[in-house]
N, C-alpha and C positions, 0 to 999 in steps of 0.2 A: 262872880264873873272873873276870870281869868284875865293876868294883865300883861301875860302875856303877848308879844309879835307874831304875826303873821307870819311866818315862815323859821320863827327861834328853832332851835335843834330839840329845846325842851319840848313846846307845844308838841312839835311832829312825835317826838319819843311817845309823846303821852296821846296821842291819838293811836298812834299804830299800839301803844302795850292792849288797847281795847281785844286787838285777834288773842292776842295770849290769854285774858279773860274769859272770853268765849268761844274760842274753839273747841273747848274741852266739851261742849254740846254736841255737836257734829259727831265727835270721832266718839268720844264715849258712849254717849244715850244715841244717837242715829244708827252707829256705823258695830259698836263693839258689844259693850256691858250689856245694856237694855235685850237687845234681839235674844243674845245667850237666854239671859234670865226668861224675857216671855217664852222661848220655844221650851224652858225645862219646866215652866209654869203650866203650860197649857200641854204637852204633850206627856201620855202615858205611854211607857214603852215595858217591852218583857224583857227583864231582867238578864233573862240570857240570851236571847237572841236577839236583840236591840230592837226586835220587830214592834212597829208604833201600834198599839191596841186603841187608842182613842188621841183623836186631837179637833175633839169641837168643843168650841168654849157658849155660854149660855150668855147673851149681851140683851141689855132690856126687852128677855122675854122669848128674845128669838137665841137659835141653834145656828154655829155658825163655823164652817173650816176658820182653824185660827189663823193660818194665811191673808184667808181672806179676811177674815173681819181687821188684823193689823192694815192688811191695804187698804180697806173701806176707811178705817179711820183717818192713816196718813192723807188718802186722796181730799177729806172730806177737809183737814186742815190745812191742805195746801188752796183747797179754794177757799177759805177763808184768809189766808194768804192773797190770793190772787186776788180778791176784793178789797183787801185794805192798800194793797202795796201804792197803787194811783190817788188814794186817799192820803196816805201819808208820804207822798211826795209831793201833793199841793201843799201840805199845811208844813213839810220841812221848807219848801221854798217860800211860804208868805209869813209863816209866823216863827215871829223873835226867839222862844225859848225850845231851841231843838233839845237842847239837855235835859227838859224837864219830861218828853216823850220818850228819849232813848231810854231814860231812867226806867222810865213806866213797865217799858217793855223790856227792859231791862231784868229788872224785880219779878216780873209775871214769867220771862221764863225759867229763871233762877230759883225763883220760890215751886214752882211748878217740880221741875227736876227735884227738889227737897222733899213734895208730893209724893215721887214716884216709890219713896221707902215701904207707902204704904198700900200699893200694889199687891194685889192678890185678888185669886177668883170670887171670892166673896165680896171683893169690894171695888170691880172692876169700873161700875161705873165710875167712879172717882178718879180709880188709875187712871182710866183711858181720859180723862176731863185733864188731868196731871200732863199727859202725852199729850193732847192737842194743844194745850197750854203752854207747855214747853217749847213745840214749834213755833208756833205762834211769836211768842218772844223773842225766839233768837231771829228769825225771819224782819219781825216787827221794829226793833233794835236796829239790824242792820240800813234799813233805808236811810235813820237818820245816820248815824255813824258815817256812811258814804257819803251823803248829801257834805257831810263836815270839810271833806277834801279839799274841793275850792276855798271853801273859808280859812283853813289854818298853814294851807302851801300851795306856792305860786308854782304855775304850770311845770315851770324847769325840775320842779322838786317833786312831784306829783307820782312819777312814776317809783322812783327810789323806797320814799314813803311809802306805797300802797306794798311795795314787795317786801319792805321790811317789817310791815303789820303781817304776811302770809308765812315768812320765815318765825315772828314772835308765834303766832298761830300755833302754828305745826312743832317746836319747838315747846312750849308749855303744853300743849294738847297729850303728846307724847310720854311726857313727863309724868300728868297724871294718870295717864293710861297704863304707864308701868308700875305704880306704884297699885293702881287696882287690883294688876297682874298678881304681884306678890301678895298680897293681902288676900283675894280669892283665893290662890292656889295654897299658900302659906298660911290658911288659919288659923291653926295652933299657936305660931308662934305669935298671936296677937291675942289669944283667948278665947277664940271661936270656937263651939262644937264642930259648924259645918261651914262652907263656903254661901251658904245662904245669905246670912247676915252678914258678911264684910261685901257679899254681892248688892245688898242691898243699901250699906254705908257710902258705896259707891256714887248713888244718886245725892244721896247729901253733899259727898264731897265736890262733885259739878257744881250746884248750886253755891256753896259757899265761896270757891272756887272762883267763882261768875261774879258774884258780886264785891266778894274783898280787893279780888284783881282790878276791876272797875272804877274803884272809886280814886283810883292814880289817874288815871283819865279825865273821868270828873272833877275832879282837881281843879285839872288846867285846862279846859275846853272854855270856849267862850260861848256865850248864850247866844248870838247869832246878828245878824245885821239889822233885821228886823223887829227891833224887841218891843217890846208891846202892843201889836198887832193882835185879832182877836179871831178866831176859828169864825169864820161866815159859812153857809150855804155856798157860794162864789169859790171860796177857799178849799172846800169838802170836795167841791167839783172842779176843779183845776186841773186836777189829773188826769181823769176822763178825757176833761176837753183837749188834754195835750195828745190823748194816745188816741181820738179821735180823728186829731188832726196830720199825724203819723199813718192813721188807717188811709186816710184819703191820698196823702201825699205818695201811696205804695203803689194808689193805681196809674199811675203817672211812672212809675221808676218800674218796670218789668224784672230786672235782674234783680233786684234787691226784694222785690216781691217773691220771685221763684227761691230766691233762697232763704226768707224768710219760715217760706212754707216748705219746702225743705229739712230745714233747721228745726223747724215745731214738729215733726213727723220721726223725725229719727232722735230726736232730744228724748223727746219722750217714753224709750227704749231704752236710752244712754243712762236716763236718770234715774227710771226704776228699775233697772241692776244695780246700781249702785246702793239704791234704799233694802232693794229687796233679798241679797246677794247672803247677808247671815242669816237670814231666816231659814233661806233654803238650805242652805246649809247644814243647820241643825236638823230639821224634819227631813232633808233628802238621803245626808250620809251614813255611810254605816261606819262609824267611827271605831268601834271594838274595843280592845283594850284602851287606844289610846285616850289622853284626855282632851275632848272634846272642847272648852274654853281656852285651855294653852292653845292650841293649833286653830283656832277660829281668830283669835287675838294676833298670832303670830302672819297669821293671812291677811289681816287687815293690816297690819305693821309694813307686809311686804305689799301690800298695796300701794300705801301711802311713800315709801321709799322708790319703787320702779316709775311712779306717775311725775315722779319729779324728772328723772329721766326721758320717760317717755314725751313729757312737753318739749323740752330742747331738744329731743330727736326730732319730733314731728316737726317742729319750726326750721331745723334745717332743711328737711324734707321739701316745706312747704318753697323754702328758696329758692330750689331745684327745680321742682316740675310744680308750680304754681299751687296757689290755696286750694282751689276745687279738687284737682288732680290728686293731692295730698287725702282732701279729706275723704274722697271714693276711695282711696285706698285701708285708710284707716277704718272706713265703716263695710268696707269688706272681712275686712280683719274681725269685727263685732260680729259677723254673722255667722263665722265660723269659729269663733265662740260660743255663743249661743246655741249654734247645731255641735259642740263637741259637750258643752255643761248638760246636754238631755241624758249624755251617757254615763256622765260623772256619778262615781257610788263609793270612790274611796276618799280618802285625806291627801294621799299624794296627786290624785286629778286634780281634786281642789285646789292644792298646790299651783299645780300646772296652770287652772284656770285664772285663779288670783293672780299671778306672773303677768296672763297673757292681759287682764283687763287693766292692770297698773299701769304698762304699756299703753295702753291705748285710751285708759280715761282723763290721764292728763293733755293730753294729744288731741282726744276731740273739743275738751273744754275752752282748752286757750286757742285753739284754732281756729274753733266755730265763731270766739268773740271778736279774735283778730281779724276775720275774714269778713263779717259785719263790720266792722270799724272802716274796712279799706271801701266797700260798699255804699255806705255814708255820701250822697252825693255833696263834692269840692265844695269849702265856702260854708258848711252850715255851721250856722252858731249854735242851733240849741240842740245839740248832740244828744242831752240829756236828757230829753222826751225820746228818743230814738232808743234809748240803751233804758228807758223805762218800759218802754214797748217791748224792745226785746226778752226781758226780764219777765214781763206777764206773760209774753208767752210761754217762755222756760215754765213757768211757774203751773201753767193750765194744764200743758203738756204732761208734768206731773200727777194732775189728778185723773188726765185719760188713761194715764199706763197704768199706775196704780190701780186705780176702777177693771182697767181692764183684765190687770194680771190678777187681782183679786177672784173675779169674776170667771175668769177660766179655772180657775186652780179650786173655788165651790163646783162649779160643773164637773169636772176630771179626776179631783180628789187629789190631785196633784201638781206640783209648783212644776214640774218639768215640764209639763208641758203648755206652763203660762213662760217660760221661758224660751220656749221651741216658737209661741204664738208671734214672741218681739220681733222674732224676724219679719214679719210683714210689714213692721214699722220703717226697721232699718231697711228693707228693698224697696219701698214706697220712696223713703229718704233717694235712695241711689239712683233713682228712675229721675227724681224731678233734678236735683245736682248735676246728671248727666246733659241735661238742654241747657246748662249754662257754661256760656262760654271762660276758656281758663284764663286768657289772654286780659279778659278785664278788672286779674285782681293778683295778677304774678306782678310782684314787686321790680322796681324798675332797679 
């Protein structure tokens, strides 16, 4: 146990180095390396004309668009997500050793991603057990790591802290992602035949990545307030009861209701582009000569660079002509993304549409949370069932779009038009945000 203070500059360092640990999850295995590798995995194409001749993979037993079965799976582990998240945010709040679960889930998805080296269609079941694993962990991981917040920094400091674990984050994430870069594209100069295997050294390198980072952390974290408390029934169910008691408390609050259900309707749009954004990618464009991982990598880079932007735009924005008004605006702007990526067949749309989504995903993220925050009725103490409730729904919301856009894209034979489909999410969204008024959440 750490003997460290409550709010020392050490502790805080060593809780926020935790994002530099594990964001190399997200951005590598979610967002960059992984999608690459499975679309060259599972898709045959003709040599000279890039035209796809086969992209269904064989998953216990059954034939399946690889699209879709990727989104079958992510959907399937994000409700496995979305069943534990209330489970382990009773037993972070009652019992003593949060460090000994973050670990758990720690290692489960760190070793998982170590898994993924041995990916291949012959051994898919396992891969795909490696992928849901993976999620799973860093998902898993995270509840407690947040829950630590109140424990190791007082209010004043709380905010500081959390952005300088987003800045370590994005900052070590980055890092390893370029050196993947080089190592993929540069295999020679490492002893590679092919870009296969340093593509697949890759996954190793997250996990080791994950856990050597980690254990700076672990270090200094203290074991928690509670310490020797024991997992009950009561404790497994705490969760539940808390977001039970948040469902009732919504029928009583109308606006926070409407925006709630709002929020859950166009999230779920917001968040499967973002999962699903390099798959299409690889199986929709017609890349040609160029090379196809440089310029998917380089998309994600300029994602991750314009979103930073894009937040502090949208938050001036929202200064201006109020939260709601801001965010109609911003999810208008999605849907005419959405309706111009149906059209998209080159590398420079892509371009174009990466730009516009950077733009706009940091913008609905921190806005949509901001805007629940201000929503929150005055005076509540336990905010943190509220922002766990929110969080389940992010999280379900996920496995509708997913399911869904899976599901169009087996039917149609194509991502385009499980991407054409999300607009109904996002006008759904803009229909119910439109009955709430702006006045009750424009900053004074």
């Amino acid at each position: 146990m750490s003997n460290l203070k409550k709010g020392s500059k050490k502790l805080l360092h060593a809780w926020a180095f935790y994002d530099w640990a594990n964001s190399v999850y997200p951005l590598v295995i979610s967002s960059a390396v992984f999608p690459i590798f499975y679309g060259a995995l599972t898709i045959i194409k003709d040599e000279e004309t890039g035209r796809i001749l086969d992209d269904t993979v064989t998953f216990l037993g059954y034939e399946f668009n690889n699209d879709s079965l990727i989104s079958y799976v992510t959907a399937f582990s994000f409700l496995i997500v979305s069943f534990l998240s209330p489970i382990l945010s009773g037993i972070s709040d009652y019992v003593g050793n949060k460090e000994s679960f973050m670990k758990f889930f720690c290692y489960l998805g760190a070793l998982s991603c170590i898994g993924l080296y041995w990916f291949s269609l012959e051994n898919i079941v396992f891969g795909m057990l490696c992928y849901v694993f993976g999620l799973v962990g860093f998902w898993g991981s995270l509840v407690f790591y947040n829950s630590y917040l109140p424990d190791i920094a007082y209010p004043e400091q709380q905010d500081k802290v959390s952005a300088k674990g987003f800045s370590l984050g994005y900052i070590g994430s980055m890092i390893l992602l370029l050196l993947n870069l080089v190592m993929i594209l540069k295999y020679g100069w490492f002893g590679f035949e092919s870009e296969v295997q340093p593509t697949r050294i890759a996954f190793i390198l997250v996990g080791v990545w994950w856990i050597l980072f980690a254990q700076y952390t672990f270090k200094y974290l203290p074991t928690g307030t509670h310490e020797g408390h024991k997992v009950t029934k009561t404790v497994l169910m705490s969760g539940f009861n808390e977001l039970k008691k948040i469902w009732i408390a919504l029928k009583s609050n109308k606006i926070l209701k409407r925006y709630l259900s709002a929020f859950f309707v166009y999230s779920m749009a917001v968040q499967t582009i973002m999962i699903a954004a390099t798959y299409f990618a690889v199986e929709e464009l017609d890349w040609g000569k160029q090379d196809s991982t440089t310029g998917l990598i380089v998309s994600i880079l300029l994602i991750q660079l314009i979103a930073v932007f894009g937040a502090n735009y949208t938050a001036k924005l929202s200064k201006k002509i109020g939260n709601i008004k801001a965010l109609i605006w911003v999810i208008c702007i999605w849907i005419l993304i959405c309706g111009f990526a149906y059209f998209v067949t080159t590398p420079t749309h892509f371009y174009i549409t990466a730009a516009s989504v950077g733009l706009v995903m940091g913008g609905i993220q921190a806005l949509s949370r901001s805007t629940y925050s201000k929503l929150i009725p005055l005076g509540t103490e336990d905010t943190a069932s509220y922002f766990s409730f929110y969080d389940v729904a992010e999280k379900i919301g996920i496995v509708i779009g997913m399911f869904m856009y899976g599901f169009v894209a087996s039917i149609t034979g194509s991502m385009r038009y499980s991407i054409l489909f999300l607009i109904i999410f996002f006008v759904i969204g803009l229909a119910i945000l439109s009955t709430i008024k702006n006045v009750y959440i424009v900053e004074e």
